[in-house]
Each structure stands twice: as C-alpha cells, then as structure tokens.
KOLBA-758440 format. One line per 3 residues: number of its first residue (from 1); their letters; for each residue x, y, z of C-alpha. Coordinates in steps of 0.001 Angstrom, whole numbers. Layout:
<mikols>
NUM> A> X/Y/Z  ...
</mikols>
This chain:
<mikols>
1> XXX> 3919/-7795/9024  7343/-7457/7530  5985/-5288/4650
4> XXX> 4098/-3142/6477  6760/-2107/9255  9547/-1899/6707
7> XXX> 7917/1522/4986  8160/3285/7826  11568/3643/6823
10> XXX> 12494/3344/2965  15939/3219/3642  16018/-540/5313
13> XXX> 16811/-2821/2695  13947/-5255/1754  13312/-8559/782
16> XXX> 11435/-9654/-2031  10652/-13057/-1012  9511/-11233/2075
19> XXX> 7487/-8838/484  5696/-11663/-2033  4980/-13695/1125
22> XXX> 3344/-10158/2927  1054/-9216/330  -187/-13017/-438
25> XXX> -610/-14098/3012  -2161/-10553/4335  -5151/-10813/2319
28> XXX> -5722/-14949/3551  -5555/-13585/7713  -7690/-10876/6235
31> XXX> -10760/-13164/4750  -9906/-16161/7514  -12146/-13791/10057
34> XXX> -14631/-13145/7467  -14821/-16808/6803  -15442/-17925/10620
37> XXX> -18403/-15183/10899  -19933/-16231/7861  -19239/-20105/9164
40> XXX> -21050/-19138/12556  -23843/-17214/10922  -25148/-20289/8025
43> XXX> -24310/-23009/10474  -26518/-21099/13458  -28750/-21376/10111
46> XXX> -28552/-24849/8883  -28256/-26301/12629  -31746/-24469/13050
49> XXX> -33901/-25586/10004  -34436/-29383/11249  -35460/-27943/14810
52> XXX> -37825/-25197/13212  -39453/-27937/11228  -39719/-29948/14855
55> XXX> -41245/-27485/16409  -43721/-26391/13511  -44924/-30088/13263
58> XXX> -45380/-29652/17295  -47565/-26486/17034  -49831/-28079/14541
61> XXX> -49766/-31459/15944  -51012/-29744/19360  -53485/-27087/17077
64> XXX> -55119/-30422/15957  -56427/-31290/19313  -58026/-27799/20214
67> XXX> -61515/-28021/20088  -64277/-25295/20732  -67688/-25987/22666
70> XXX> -69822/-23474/23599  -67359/-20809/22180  -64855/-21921/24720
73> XXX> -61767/-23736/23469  -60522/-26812/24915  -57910/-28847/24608
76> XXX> -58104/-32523/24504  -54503/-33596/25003  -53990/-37462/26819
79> XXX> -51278/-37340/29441  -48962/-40055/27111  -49039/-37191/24224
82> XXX> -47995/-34389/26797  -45264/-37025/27680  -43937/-37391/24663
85> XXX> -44029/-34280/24011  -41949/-32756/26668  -39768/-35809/26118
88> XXX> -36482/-34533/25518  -33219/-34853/26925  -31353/-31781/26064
91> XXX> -33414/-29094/25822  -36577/-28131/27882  -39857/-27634/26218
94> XXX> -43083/-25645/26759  -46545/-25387/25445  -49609/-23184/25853
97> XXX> -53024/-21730/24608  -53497/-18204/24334  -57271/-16893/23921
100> XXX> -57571/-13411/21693  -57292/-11255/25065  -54342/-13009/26025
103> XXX> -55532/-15244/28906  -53820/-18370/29313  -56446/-21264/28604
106> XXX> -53755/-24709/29031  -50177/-25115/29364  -47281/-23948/30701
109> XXX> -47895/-20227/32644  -44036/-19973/32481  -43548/-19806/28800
112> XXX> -43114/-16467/27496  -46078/-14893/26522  -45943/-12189/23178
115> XXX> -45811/-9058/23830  -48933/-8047/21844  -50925/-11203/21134
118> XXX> -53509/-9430/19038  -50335/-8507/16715  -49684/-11804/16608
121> XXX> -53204/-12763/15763  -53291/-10640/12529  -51267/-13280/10711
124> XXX> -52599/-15686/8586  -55081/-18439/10087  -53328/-21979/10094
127> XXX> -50095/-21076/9460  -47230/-21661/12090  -44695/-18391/12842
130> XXX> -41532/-18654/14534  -39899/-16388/16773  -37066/-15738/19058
133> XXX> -37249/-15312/23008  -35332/-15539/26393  -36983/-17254/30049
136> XXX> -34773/-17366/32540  -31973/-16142/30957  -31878/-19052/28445
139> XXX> -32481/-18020/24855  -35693/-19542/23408  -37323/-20396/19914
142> XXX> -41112/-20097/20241  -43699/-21619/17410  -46973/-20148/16935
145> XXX> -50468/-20810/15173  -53622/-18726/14988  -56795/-20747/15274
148> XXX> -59944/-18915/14409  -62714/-19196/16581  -66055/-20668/14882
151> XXX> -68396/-18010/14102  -66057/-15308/14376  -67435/-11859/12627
154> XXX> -64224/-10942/11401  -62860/-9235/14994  -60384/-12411/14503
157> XXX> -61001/-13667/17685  -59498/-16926/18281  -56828/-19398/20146
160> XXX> -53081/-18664/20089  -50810/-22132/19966  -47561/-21753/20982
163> XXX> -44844/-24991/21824  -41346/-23409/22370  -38001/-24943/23465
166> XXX> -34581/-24131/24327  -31554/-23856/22139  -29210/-25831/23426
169> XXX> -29560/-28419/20841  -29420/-26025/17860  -26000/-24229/19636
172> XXX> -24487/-27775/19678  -25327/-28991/16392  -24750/-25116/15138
175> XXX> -21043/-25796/17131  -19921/-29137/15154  -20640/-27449/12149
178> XXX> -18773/-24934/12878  -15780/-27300/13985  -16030/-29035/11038
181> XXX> -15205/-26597/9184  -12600/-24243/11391  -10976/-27002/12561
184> XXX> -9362/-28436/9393  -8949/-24680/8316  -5986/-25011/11298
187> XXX> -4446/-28125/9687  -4776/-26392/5825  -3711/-22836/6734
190> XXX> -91/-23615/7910  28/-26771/4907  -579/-23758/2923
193> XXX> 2317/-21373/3958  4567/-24131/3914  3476/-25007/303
196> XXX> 3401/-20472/-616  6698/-20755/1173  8132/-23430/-1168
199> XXX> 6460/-22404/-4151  8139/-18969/-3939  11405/-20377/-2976
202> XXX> 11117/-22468/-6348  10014/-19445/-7975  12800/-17228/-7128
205> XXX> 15288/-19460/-7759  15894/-18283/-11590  16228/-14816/-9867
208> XXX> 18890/-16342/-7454  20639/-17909/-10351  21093/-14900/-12338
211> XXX> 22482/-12962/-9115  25104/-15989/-8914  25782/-15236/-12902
214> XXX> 26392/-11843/-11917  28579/-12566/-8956  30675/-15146/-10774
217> XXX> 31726/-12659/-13872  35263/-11599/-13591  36131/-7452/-12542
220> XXX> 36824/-6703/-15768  34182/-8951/-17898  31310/-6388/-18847
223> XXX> 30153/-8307/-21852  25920/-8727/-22030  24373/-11425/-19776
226> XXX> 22811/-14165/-22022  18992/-13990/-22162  18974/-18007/-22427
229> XXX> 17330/-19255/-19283  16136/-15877/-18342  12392/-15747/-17303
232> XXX> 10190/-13504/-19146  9197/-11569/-16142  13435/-10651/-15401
235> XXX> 14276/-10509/-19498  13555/-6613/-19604  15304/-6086/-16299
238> XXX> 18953/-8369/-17708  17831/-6123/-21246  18361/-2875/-18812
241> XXX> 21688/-4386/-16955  23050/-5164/-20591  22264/-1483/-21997
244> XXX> 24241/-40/-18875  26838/-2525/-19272  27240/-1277/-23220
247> XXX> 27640/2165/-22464  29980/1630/-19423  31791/-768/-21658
250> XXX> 32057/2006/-24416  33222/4493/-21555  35885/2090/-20810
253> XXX> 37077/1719/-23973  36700/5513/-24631  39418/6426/-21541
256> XXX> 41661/3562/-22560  41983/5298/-25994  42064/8689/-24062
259> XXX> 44896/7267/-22225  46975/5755/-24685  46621/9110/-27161
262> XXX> 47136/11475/-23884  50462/9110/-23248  51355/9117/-26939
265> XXX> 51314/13271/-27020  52724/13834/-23653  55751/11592/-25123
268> XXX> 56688/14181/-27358  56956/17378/-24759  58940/14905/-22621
271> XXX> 60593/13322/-24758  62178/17330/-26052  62370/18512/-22616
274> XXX> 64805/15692/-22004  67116/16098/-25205  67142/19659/-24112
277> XXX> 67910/18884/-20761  71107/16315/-22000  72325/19201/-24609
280> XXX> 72636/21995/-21682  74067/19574/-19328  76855/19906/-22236
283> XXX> 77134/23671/-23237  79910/25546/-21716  79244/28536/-23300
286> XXX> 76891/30658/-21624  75024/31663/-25268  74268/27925/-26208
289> XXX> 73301/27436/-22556  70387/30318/-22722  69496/29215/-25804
292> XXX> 68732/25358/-24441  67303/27023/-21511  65004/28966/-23550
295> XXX> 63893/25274/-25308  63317/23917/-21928  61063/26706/-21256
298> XXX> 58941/26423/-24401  57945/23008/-24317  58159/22822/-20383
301> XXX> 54926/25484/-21254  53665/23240/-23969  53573/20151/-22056
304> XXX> 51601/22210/-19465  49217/23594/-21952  48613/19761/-23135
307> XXX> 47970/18418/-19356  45598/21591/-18948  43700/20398/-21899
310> XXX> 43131/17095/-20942  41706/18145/-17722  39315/20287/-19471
313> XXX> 38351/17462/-21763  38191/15696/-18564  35917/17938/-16800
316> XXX> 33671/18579/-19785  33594/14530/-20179  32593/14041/-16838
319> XXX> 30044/17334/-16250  26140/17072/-16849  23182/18318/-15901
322> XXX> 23264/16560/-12842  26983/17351/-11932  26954/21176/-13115
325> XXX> 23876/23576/-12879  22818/25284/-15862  21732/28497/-14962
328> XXX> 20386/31536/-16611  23322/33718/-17974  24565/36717/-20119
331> XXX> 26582/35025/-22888  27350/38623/-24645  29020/39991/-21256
334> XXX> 30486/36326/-20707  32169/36545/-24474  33209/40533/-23430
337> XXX> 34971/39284/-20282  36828/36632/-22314  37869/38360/-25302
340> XXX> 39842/41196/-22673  42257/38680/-21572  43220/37896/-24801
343> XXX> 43548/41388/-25793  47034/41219/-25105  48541/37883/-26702
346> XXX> 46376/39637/-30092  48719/42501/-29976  52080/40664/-29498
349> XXX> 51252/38879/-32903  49844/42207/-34291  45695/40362/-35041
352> XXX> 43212/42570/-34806  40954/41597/-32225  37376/42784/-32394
355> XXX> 34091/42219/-30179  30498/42965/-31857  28041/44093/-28953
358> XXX> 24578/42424/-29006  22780/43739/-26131  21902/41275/-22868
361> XXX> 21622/37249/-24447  20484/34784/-22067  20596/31013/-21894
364> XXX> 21478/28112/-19650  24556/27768/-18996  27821/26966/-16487
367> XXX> 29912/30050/-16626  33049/27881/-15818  32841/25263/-18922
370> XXX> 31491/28332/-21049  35014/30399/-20163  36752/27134/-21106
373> XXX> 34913/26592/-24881  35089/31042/-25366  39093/30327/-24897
376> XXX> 39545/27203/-26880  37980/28950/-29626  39909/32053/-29319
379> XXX> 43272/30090/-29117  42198/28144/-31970  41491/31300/-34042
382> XXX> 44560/32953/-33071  46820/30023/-33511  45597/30216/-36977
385> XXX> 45591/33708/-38178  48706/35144/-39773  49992/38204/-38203
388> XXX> 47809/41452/-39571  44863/39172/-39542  41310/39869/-37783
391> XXX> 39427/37692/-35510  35909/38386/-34445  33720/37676/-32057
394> XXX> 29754/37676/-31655  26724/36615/-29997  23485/36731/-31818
397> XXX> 19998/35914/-30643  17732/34211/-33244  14433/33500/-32305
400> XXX> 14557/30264/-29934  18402/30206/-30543  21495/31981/-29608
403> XXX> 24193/31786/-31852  28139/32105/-30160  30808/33221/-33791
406> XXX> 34510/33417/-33641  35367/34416/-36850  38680/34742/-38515
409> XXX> 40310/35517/-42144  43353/32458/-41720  44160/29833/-43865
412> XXX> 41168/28321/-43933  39489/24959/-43607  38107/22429/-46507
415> XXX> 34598/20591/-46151  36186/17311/-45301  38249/18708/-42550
418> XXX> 35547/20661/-41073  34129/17052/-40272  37442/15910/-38136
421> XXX> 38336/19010/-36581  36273/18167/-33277  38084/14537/-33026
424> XXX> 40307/14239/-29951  44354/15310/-31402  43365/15810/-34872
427> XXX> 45401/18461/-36336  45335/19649/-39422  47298/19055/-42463
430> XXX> 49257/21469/-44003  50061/23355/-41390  53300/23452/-38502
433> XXX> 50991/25608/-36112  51747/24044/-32686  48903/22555/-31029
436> XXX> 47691/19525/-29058  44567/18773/-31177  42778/19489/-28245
439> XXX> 41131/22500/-28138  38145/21509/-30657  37719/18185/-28716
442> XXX> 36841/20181/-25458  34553/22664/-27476  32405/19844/-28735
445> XXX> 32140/18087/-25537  30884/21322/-23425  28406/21701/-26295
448> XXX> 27039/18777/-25863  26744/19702/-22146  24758/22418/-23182
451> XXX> 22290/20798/-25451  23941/23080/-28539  25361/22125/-31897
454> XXX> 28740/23393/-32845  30893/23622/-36066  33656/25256/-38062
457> XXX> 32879/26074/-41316  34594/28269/-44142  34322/31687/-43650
460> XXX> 31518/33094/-46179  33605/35255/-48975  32825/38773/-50050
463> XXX> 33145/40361/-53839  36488/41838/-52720  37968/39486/-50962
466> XXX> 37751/36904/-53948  39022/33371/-52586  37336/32163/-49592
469> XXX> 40203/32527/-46329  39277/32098/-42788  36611/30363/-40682
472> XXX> 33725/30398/-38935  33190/28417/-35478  29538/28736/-34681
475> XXX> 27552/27371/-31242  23909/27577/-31555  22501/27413/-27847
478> XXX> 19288/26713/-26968  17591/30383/-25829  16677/30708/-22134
481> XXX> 12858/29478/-21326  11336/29538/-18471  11609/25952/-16355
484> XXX> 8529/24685/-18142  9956/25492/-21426  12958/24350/-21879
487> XXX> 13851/22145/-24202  14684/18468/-23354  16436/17643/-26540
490> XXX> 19744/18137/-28094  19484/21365/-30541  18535/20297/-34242
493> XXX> 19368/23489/-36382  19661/24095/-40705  23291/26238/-39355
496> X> 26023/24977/-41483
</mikols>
C-alpha cells in the first residue's frame, strides 16, 4: 500500500488523500479474510444442522425396529424401509448393528466401524451421538445409539445403531451459503471504495479551497486568512499560518523602517562628503585644500562607522540560537581582551580607563556578538566622558547571574531617557557628541540573543561627589548551567 511503502523513505512527499484512503481501506482487506473463514466455518455449521437432525431421526427410526429374542438382537427391517432408506440421490448412505464386542449383527460391513465401541457404549442409553469419519477417502458423518440389552447386570452390554452418510450434500448447501454471502461482498467492496473515494474527495475539498485562497493572495498581501468557511478540524492550522504571517508581517515592516532611517542617516555623511568634495574642487590654495581634505576624511570615517553599525544591528537581528552557538565562555578574560584595544583611543582623549578583575565568569555565549556589545558600550562610554574622566569596567557573578558594568562619571542620563536610549538612532538631547544612535540599538538586540536584560541607568552618587554624573550600563546574563539546567526563558531580574 501507498502508506506503507512511502515510510521507507520520509523524504518522498505524501499525499493525504492517499494516506486517508491507506489506513481506512487496510483495516477492510484486513477483516475481509477474517470474514470468509468465519463465513465458511457457521455455514459448514448451519448447512449441517438439518442433515444431523436427518440422520438422528434415521438412527432412532432404525433403533425402533431392533428387537431381542433369546438375548440375541434382531432386526426386523422390510426391504421397502431399507429402500427408502438408502434412497438418496446425492449422497450414499450406510447402516449397521454393532453388538457390545463389536461384531457386526446387520448392515452394511463397509461402514466404518468405531474405533473402541465399548467407549462408545458408555454414553447414555437412547440417546443418538454424532461423529465425524472418512471410507474411501470420502469424508463421512456417522449417527449412533446405544440400545441396552434386556436383563443386562450393569456390564452395559447391548446393540450399537449406527446410519451414516456422505457429505456431499452438507458441502453443497454449506457452498451456497457461502456464495451468498461472498459473492455480493465482490459487488459491495469496490461500491464501497468508489463511495470512500468520493466521500474523501468531498471531504477534502474545503482543504483544497483554502490552498487555492493561499495561492490566489498577491506576493506582497500577508494579511490573516479569514476563518469564515474554515472547517473546525483546519481552524487551528489557518490560526498557526496567521500567527506566522503576523510576525513576518511585523518583520517586514520592521526592515522597511530600518531602511528608510538607515537611508535617512546615511544622507547626512553623503550628503557632507559631497559639499566637501564641491568646496575642494574650488580651493587653490593648498591650506584650504588640506583643510577640505581633512573634512572628507572625517565623515568619509563616519559614514563607515554608520554602515558598520548597521551590519552589526543586522547580524545581531538576524542571529539566534539556532544560527549562532552559545557556548560556555570566560566573560572576565573576554571584557580584558576588549578593554586593551581601547586602551589607546582612552589616552588620546586623556579618560582614565580601568578594568576590575573578577576571577574566571562563565556563561553562554558567542564570543563574536559579545566583542561587538563590550565595544558598543565602550564607545558609548567614551563618546560621553569629558576628557579627565574615568570609565570602568566589570564583571560580577551573582548567584545564578552574571552581571557585565561599564561605568562612567559623564554627563549623565535622566530616568526618561534611560527608557529610549536602546531605540534604533535615538540620540540624546543636549548633547553635539557625534554618533549614529546606533550603538545602544545593537547592545539590546545581542542581549536579547543571549537571554539577558540590559540597561543604562544613572550612575549611583557618593557623599563627595554630591550631584549624581555618569552612568551605569549593566547586562545581567544568565550564569552557565549545565545542558539540563539552563534556563529557557528570557532573564527576569529586580537590577535597575
């Protein structure tokens, strides 16, 4: 069947009319068998019964006219009643008497005899037994009746009467039955799998007309199938299509905004490297000419720091669990590593840099996207921090969590802005620090990659400091657990 050879390999497409049809006609060629054997086995039953009843009536009919004189039975049959008896015109039939030793007395000598007539004999007196036999290679049906002998002591002497026939009668009544019954099966059967074949064909059809739904919507139409007309059975599947057309609906409309506000702040770089461009094409003098030279090169390395930022956001937008491995890893030597290479860009604007050791910290993590969130925060800080400021950073394990700082003593941040910092080109107001609006944007995103929570909060004052300056940008990780431990959620923390 269909069903059955198409497992052998998963990969072959299947059909689900098919596989209906399979598992509802499998289990009708499974029973039809059944169904004949039991036909053959209460038809070889019911074509027997009349016949038994024949040849019971026959054995005591013929047990009537046994008499005993002298001890010695006889029996007193005319030749008309032995006539009729044997009269039949199918089957041929037999009769004898049996005394208790098993000597033949009258009849037939050919009929079968029992093998143990004094078994026989212990049944009860006057009633008729039945009992299967073969002469001649012709199966037989034998009836049999004790007769006691008069006077007997209880040694249960006595006559055995047995008439038996042949079976052809029973086989050919046993037969029509049998056709009666199989033989319209043949006519019903395929009427069936026409009418299973057309029922499912009706059946299917809503399925069929929601695939045509589907195939008529336009490229661009990913609005939610109506559930009018759906059947109840398919309502939770067109429920599932409409959930994953909602969410690739709001990625759509996500990277549309993405573009536009990518094309909107790559206007500006462009739009200056241009002018620049025009005003050197003018300059004679070989001061001005540096000088618009020097402009080209600034925001010809601003427009590249903006198009390196929106592939991060891009990769951290498109990276998961599925797409990049978590593994176990040292964020404390990761955050050493990072902080080095900006070692150097601290000193040209004279910030004091500092690194807290914490000892090994694990968790799960990609090393590449963690490099990328370690520097947005650091060029965030640093962007920020007046010259002779300090920025710091730390790792920190607490308990189940592992918490990533990058601290600094800048202008600071109020409680409302600390809400909008992580949206995609917000920049802050106040403030002519160059930046893309960026850098936050891509910090939140591989966070969320990672299962952690991040934020950027004021910086927590001391007594001689007085007024609250600087931040705080905190990532709580999950800690690492082994692979039955580890947490399926997003992190839900009390860090502020």
């Amino acid at each position: 069947m269909r069903s059955l050879r198409t497992t052998e390999n998963p990969d072959i497409q299947r059909s689900l009319f098919g596989e209906i049809l399979d598992w509802m006609l499998a289990p009708l060629l499974f029973v039809w068998p059944i169904s004949i054997a039991l036909t053959h086995y209460f038809a070889n039953n019911v074509a027997s019964y009349p016949y038994d009843q024949a040849l019971r009536e026959h054995v005591a009919a013929l047990s009537r006219q046994v008499t005993f004189v002298d001890g010695q039975a006889r029996l007193a049959l005319p030749g008309l009643a032995e006539v009729f008896l044997r009269a039949d015109e199918i089957d041929t039939v037999y009769f004898h008497l049996l005394d208790g030793d098993g000597r033949l007395l009258a009849g037939d000598p050919e009929l079968p005899t029992p093998a143990n007539p004094g078994d026989l004999a212990r049944g009860e007196f006057g009633e008729a037994q039945l009992r299967d036999d073969e002469y001649r290679g012709q199966p037989m049906r034998i009836a049999y009746l004790y007769l006691p002998q008069p006077g007997d002591t209880g040694e249960r002497r006595g006559v055995l009467v047995e008439v038996g026939e042949t079976t052809e009668k029973r086989a050919q009544l046993a037969n029509k039955i049998i056709a009666s019954v199989i033989v319209p099966q043949f006519v019903i059967i395929p009427l069936a799998v026409v009418l299973v074949w057309f029922g499912l064909s009706q059946g299917l059809r809503p399925l069929t007309r929601l695939r045509n739904r589907i195939e008529a919507r336009r490229e661009a139409d990913l609005s939610p199938i109506s559930l009018g007309r759906v059947p109840e059975e398919l309502r939770p599947l067109t429920e599932a299509f409409n959930s994953i057309l909602a969410r690739m609906q709001q990625n759509v409309s996500a990277q549309r905004r993405f573009i536009a506000d990518a094309a909107h702040q790559m206007r500006t770089p462009l739009t200056g490297l241009k002018t620049q461009a025009q005003l050197a094409m003018r300059e004679t003098d070989p001061g001005e000419l540096r000088h618009a030279l020097r402009q080209i090169l600034t925001g010809a390395d601003r427009a590249s720091h903006l198009v390196d930022q929106l592939l991060a956001l891009a990769r951290a937008e498109a990276s998961d669990q599925a797409q990049q491995a978590l593994l176990p890893l040292d964020l404390d030597h990761l955050l050493r590593e990072v902080v080095e290479t900006w070692v150097i860009r601290a000193v040209d604007k004279r910030i004091d840099l500092g690194y807290e050791h914490a000892g090994k910290v694990l968790i799960d993590g990609n090393a590449f996207l963690l490099r990328e969130m370690i520097n947005n925060l650091l060029d965030n800080a640093l962007r920020y921090t007046p010259s002779g400021g300090r920025v710091t950073a730390r790792v920190a394990a607490l308990a189940d969590f592992v918490v990533l700082e990058i601290e600094d003593n800048g202008p600071g941040i109020s409680e409302d802005e600390s809400l909008k910092v992580f949206d995609r080109f917000y920049r802050g107001e106040g403030t002519d620090v160059e930046g893309s609006g960026l850098g936050l944007a891509i910090v939140r995103e591989i966070a969320e990659v990672h299962k952690a929570a991040a934020s950027l909060r004021p910086r927590a004052r001391s007594a001689a400091e007085g007024e609250a300056v600087g931040c705080v940008a905190r990532i709580v990780f999950p800690a690492h657990r082994p692979p039955r431990q580890l947490l399926q959620e997003p992190v839900q923390t009390g860090f502020a």
